[in-house]
ZAVO-160169 format. One line per 10 residues: number of its first residue (from 1); for each residue x, y, z of C-alpha. Coordinates in Angstrom, 2 decimals. Layout:
// ZAVO-160169
NUM> X:Y:Z ~ ...
***
This chain:
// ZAVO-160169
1> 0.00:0.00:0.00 ~ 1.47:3.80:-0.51 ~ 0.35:6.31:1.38 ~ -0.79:9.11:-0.38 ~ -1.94:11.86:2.13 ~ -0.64:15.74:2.04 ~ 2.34:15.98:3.91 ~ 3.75:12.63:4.70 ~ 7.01:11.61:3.75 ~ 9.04:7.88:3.74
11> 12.58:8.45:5.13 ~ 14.67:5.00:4.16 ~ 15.41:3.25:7.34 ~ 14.15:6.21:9.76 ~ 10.15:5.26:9.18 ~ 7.80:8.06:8.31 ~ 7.46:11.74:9.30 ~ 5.03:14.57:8.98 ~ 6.36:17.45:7.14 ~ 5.02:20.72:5.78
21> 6.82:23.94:4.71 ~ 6.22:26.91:6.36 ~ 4.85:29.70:4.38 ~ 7.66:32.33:3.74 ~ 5.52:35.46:5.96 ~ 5.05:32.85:8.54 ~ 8.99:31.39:9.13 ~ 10.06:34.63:11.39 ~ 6.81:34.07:13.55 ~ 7.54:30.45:14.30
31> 11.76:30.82:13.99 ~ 11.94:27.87:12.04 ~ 11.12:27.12:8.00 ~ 9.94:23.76:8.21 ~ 7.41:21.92:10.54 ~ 9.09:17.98:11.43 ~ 6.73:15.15:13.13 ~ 8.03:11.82:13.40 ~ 5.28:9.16:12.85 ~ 6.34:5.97:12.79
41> 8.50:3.10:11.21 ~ 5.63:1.70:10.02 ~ 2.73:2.65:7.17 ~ -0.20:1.70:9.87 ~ 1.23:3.70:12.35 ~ 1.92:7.09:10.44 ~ -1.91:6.77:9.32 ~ -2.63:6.10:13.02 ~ -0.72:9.24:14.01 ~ -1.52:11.62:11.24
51> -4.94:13.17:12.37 ~ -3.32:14.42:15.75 ~ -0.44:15.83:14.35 ~ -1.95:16.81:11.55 ~ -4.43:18.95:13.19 ~ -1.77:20.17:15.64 ~ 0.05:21.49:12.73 ~ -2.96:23.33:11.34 ~ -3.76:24.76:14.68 ~ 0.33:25.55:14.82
61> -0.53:28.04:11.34 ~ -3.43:29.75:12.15 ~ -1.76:30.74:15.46 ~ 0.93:31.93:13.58 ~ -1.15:33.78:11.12 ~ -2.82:35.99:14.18 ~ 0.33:36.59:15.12 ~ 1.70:37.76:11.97 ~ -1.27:39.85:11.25 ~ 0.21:41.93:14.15
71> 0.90:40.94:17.90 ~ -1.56:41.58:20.13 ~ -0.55:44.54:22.74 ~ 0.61:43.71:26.13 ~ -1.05:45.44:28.89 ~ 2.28:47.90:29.38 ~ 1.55:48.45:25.12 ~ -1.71:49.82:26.13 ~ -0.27:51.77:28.40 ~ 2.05:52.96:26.19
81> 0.29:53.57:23.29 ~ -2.64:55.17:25.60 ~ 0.05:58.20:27.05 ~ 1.23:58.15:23.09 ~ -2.29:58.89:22.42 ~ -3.33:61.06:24.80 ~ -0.04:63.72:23.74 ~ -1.15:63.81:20.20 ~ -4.33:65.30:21.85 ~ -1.98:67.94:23.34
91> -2.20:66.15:26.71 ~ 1.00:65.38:28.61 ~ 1.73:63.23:31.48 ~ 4.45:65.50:33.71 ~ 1.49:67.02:35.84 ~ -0.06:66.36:38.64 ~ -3.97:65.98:40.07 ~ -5.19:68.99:40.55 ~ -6.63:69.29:44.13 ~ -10.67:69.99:44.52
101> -10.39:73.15:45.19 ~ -8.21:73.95:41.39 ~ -10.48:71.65:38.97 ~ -13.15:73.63:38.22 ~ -10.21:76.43:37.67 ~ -8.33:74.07:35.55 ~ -8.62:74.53:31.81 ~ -6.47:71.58:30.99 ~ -8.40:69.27:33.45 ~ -11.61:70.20:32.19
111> -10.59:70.08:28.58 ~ -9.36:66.14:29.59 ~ -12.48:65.43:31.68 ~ -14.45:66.40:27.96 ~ -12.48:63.85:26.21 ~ -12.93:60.80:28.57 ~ -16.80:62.41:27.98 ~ -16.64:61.77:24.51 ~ -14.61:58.37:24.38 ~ -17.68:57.23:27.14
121> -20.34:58.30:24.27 ~ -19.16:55.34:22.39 ~ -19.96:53.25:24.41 ~ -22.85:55.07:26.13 ~ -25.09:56.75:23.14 ~ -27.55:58.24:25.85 ~ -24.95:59.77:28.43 ~ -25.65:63.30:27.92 ~ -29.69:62.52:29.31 ~ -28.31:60.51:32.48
131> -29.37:62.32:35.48 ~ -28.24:61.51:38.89 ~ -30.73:62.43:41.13 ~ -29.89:60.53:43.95 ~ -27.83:62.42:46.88 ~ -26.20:59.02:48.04 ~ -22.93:59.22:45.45 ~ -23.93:55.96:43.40 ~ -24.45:55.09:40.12 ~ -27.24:52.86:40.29
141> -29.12:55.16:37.73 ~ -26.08:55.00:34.86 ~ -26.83:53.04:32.31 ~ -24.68:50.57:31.59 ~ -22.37:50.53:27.50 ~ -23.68:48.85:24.95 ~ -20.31:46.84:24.88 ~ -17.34:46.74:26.43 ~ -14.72:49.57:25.85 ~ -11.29:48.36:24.04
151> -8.38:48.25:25.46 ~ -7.21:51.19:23.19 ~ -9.85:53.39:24.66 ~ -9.32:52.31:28.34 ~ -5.72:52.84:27.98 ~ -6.29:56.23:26.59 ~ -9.09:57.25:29.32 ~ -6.50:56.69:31.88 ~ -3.75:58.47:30.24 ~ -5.75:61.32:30.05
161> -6.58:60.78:34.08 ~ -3.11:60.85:34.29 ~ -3.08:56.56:34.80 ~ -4.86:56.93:38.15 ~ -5.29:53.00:38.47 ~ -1.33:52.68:38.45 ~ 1.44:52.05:35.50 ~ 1.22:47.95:34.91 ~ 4.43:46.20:35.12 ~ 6.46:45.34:32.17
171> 6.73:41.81:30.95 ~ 9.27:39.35:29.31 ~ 6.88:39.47:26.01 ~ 7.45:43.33:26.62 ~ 10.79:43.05:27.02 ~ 11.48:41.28:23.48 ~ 9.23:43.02:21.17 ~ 11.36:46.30:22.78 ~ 14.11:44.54:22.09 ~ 13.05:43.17:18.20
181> 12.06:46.77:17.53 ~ 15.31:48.57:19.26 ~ 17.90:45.92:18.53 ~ 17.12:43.01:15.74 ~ 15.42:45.52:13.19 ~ 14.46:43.95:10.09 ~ 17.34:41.11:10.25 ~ 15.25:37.75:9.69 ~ 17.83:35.84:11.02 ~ 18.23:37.38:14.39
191> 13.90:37.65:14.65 ~ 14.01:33.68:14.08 ~ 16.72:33.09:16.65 ~ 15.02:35.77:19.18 ~ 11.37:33.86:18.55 ~ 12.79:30.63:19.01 ~ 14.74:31.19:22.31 ~ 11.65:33.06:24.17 ~ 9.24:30.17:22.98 ~ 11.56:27.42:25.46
201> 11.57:30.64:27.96 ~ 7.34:30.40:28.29 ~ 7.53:26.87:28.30 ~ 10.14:26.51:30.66 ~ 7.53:29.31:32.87 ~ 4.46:28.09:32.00 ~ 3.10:31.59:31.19 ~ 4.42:35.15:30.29 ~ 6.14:37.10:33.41 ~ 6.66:39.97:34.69
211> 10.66:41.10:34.58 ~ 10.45:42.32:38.44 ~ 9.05:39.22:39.52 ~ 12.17:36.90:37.84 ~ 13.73:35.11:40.23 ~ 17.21:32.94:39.99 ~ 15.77:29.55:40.56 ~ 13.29:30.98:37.28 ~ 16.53:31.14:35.28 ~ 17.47:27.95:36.70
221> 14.26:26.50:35.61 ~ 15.30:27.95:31.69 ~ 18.70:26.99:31.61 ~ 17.12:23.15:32.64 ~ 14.72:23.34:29.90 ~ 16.93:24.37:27.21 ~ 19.37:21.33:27.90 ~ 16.77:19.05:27.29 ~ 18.11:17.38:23.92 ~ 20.67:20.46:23.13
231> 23.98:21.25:23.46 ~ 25.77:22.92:26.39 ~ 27.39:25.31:23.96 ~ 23.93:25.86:22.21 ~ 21.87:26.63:25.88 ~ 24.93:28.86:26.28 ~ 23.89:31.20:23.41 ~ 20.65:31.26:23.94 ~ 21.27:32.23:27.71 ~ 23.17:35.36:25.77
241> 20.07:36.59:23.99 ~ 17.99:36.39:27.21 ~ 20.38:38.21:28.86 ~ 20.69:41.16:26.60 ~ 16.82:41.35:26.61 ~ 16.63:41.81:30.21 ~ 19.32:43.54:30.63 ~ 18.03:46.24:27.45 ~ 14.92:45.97:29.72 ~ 15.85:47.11:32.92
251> 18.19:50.05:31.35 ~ 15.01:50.85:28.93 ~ 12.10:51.04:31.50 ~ 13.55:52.20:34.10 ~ 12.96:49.17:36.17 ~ 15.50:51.07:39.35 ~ 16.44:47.76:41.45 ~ 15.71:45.32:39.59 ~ 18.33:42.74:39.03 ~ 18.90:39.91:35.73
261> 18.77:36.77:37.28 ~ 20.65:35.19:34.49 ~ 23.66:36.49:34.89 ~ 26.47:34.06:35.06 ~ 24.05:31.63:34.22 ~ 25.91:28.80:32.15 ~ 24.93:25.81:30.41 ~ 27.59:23.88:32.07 ~ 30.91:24.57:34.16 ~ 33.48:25.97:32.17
271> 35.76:23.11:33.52 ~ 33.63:20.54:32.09 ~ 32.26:22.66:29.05 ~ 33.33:21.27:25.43 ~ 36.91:23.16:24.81 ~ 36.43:25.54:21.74 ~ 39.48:23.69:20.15 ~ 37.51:20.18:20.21 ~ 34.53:21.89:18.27 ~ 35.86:22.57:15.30
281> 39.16:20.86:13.59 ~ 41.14:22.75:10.37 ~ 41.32:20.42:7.59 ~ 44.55:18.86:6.57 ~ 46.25:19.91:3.52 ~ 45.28:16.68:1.50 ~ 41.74:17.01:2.79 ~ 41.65:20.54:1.10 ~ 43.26:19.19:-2.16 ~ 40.56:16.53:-2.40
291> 37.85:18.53:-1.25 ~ 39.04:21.11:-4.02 ~ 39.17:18.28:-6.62 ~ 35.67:17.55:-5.86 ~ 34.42:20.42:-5.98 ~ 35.71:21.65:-9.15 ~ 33.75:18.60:-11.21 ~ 30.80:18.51:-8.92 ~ 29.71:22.34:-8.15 ~ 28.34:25.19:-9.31
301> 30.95:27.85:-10.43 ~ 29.88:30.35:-7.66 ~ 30.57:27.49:-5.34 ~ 34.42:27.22:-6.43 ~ 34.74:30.68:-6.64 ~ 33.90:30.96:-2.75 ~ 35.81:27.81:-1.81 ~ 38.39:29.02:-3.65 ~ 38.45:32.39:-2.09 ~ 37.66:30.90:1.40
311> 40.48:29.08:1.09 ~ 42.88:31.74:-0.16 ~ 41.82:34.44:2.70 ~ 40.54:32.75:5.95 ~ 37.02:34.71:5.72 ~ 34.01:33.31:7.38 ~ 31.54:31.59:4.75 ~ 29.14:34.82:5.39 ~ 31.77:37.44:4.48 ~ 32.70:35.88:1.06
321> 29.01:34.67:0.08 ~ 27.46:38.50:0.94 ~ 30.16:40.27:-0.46 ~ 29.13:43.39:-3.29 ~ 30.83:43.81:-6.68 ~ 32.08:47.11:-5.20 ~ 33.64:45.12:-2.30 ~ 35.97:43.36:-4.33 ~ 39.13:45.86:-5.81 ~ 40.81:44.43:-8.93
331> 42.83:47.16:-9.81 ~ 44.44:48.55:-6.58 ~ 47.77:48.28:-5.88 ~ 47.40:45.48:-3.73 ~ 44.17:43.71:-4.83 ~ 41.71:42.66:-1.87 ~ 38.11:42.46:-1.23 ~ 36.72:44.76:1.75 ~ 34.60:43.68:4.56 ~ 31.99:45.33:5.39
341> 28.29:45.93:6.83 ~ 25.62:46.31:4.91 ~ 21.75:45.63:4.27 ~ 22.44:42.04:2.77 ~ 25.06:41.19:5.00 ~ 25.96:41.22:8.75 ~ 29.09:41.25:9.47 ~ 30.32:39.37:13.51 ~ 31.49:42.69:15.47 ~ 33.55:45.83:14.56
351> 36.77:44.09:14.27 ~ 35.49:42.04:11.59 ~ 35.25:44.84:9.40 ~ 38.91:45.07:7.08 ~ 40.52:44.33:4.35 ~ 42.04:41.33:2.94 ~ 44.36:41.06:0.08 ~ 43.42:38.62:-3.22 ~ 46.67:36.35:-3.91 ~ 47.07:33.14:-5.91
361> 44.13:31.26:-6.74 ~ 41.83:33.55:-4.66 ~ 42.43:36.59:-6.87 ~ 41.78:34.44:-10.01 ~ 38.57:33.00:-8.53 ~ 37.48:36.97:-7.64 ~ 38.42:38.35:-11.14 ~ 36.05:35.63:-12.47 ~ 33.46:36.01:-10.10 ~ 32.82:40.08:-10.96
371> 33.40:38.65:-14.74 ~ 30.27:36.56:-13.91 ~ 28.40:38.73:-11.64 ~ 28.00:41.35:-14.70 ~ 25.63:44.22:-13.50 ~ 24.88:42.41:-10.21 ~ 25.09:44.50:-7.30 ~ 26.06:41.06:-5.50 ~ 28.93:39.01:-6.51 ~ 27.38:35.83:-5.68
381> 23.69:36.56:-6.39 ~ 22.71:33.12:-5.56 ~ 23.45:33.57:-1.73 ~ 23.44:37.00:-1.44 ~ 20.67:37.31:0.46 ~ 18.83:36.71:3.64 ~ 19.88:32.99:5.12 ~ 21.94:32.74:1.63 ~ 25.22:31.50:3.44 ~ 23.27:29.08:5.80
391> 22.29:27.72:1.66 ~ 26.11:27.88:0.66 ~ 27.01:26.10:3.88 ~ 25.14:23.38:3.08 ~ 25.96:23.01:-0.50 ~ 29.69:23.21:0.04 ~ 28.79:20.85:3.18 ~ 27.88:17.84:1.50 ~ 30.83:18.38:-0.78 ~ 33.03:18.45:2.48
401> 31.41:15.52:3.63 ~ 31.89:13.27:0.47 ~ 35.49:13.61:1.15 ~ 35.75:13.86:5.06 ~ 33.53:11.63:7.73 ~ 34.99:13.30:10.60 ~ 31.92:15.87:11.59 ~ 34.22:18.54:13.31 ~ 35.75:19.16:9.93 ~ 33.49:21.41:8.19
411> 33.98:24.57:5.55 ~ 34.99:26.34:8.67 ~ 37.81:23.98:9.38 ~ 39.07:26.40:5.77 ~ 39.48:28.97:8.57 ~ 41.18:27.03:11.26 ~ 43.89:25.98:8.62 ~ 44.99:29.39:8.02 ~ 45.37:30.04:11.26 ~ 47.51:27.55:11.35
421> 48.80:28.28:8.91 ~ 50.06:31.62:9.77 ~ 51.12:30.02:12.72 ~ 53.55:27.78:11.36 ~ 55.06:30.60:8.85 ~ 56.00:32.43:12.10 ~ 53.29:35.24:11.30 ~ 52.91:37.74:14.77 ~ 49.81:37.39:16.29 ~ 48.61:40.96:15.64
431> 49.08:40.30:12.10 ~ 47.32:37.03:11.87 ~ 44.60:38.96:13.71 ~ 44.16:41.56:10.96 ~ 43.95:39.01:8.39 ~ 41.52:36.86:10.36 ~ 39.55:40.00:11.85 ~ 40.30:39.16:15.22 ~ 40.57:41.07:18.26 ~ 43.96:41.14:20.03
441> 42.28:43.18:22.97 ~ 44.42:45.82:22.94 ~ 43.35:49.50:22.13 ~ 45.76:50.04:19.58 ~ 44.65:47.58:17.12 ~ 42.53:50.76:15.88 ~ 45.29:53.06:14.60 ~ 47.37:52.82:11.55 ~ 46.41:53.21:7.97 ~ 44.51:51.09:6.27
451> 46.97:50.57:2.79 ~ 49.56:49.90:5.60 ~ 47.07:47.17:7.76 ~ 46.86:45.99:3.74 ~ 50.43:45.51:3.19 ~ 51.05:43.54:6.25 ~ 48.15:41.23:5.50 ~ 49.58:40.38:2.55 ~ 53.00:39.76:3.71 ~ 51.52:37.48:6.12
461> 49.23:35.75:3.97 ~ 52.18:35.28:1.23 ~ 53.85:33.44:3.79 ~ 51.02:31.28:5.14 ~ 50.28:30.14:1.60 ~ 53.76:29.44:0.97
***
């Protein structure tokens, strides 16, 4: 029998899974592009299992699809938004109550006491007629709204009532949509990551939270979710982004006192953490020349040209696969592509940002690459864009794979081999740092010129190639 229901898919020896694409406007909402179920090793038991998770995965979108249509405000949004409203009115908050004996003298009271008037018409068509009779201070004879009022329109009436029922605490939700507005911007990558990390922070919690009320054994509680099924190193970087969002919180709304309880948080001791050098390995020279070899009859041409120039530099994947045509300069004196930030590219820190001369094989591989780009503004269109070098990773992955089992060896291990590289041609430190964009610490690796910074990166990459 073969199964043919939407979704289902036959993985060789691994049994069947349910998997559906997510729609491109939906991936930053959910942090991830693809929804994975395993059901089964077996035909009956997929069919068993596909209903649930099948309906879990269509309750999964249309979640996602209120969400995307805009995120529902928090209560300190309201808030927000309400004083926001109330000073386009001309209406500002740095006043006090007037006391009884000023409001009927108090042309700015009155004139908010007429607007909460006119937001309660909504609500209450017939308010002007309402007579209060009665000398015992109720209300029994007010009729009640039709509906309710928003929250828009409660937010706003207290704003102009200068927020008499109190300023609501801040929350972690409120803490990361500040933080996606002031910090992440418009870079997908970083609004995936940020989504995907605060998801495991309300499941660890059970429910959203209020920052002042975060206590350590609640970042315990995180840091012990997170593990489940992932790597120390990985819980350590998300335990980074919730750090910065607290910590942009406290600074940002004034939270006076309050404390991040995940600071100095780790994953796992530093004593029995995976050493950096055990993560990664640089390839050995015949690796390279095989790898090389295969990828010369097997790839595209963009993908030797950034092997190629990889290999010739010691750039990160993302710095050669978003560079511009007008990053790369042919004609200077000493040929070199520059480094930079820009919309279609994110560079790792300030350092990062250099020069780096074109020798050998890697200038050849550039002066074909702008031959091929023509009137692209990118040099390798194909990945030149959002999540483009996570797609050149994995194409010049499985190349790297054909050739080497070991998993620690991947198109990064290109970078740890000129390191070493460098290291073994007796190359200083600072100057294998300015090839490398490293930072040596010290405050003078600003200064100097840049055709100078050039010159010595290409003296010390002429002798790590050698």
């Amino acid at each position: 029998m073969k199964i043919d229901v939407k979704h289902i898919q036959k993985r060789g020896k691994a049994g069947w899974r349910y998997r559906r694409k997510i729609p491109e406007e939906l991936r930053t909402v959910l942090g991830k592009r693809e929804h994975l179920v395993p059901l089964g090793a077996t035909e009956q038991e997929a069919l068993r299992k596909y209903p649930r998770v099948h309906a879990e995965a269509e309750k999964l979108l249309a979640d996602a699809i209120k969400r995307a249509n805009g995120p529902t405000p928090t209560e300190w949004g309201y808030f927000r938004d309400g004083i926001a409203a109330a000073r386009k009115m001309g209406f500002r908050q740095d006043r006090e109550f007037p006391s009884p004996n000023e409001i009927e003298h108090d042309t700015d009271w009155q004139a908010r006491m007429k607007a909460v008037e006119t937001l309660v018409r909504k609500y209450v068509p017939d308010f002007d007629s309402v007579e209060d009779d009665d000398d015992d201070d109720d209300d029994d004879d007010l009729p009640l709204p039709d509906f309710l009022p928003s929250e828009a329109d409660t937010a706003l009436a207290r704003a102009l009532l200068l927020n008499s029922s109190g300023t609501p605490a801040p929350t972690l939700e409120d803490a990361k949509r500040l933080y996606l507005k002031e910090r992440v911007g418009d870079d997908e990558t970083k609004q995936m990551e940020l989504e995907r990390v605060f998801k495991l922070v309300v499941e660890a919690l059970g429910k959203d939270r209020k920052l002042a009320s975060l206590k350590r054994e609640d970042a315990k509680d995180v840091r012990d979710h997170m593990l489940d099924g992932r790597k120390a190193s990985s819980v350590d970087r998300y335990l980074n982004v919730v750090r910065a969002v607290i910590n942009h919180a406290i600074r940002e709304f004034d939270l006076a006192g309050a404390t991040n309880p995940f600071m100095n948080l780790e994953a796992a001791p530093k004593d029995r953490a995976e050493p950096d050098k055990d993560k990664r390995r640089p390839f050995t020279l015949d690796e390279v020349a095989a790898i090389t070899a295969r990828i010369a009859y097997h790839a595209k041409t963009d993908l030797r040209h950034i092997w190629t120039i990889l290999n010739g530099t010691g750039c990160r994947l993302a710095e050669v696969s978003g560079l511009r045509v007008a990053d790369v300069y042919l004609d200077d004196a000493i040929p070199h592509i520059t480094v930079e930030w820009h919309d279609d590219r994110r560079i790792k820190n300030k350092v990062s940002r250099r020069n780096v001369p074109l020798i050998g094989d890697a200038l050849e591989a550039a002066k074909e690459a702008v031959k091929a780009a023509g009137k692209a503004a990118m040099l390798f269109p194909a990945y030149g864009r959002p999540r483009g070098p996570a797609s050149a990773s994995a194409a010049l992955g499985k190349h790297v794979r054909a050739c080497v089992s070991d998993p620690k060896a991947t198109t990064h291990s290109l970078r740890h081999l000129m390191k070493d590289r460098l290291r073994l041609a007796g190359v200083p430190k600072s100057d294998q740092d300015i090839v490398l964009g490293h930072s040596s610490g010290s405050v003078g690796e600003d200064y100097g010129g840049d055709q100078v910074r050039l010159e010595v990166a290409r003296r010390a990459l002429e002798k790590g190639m050698a």
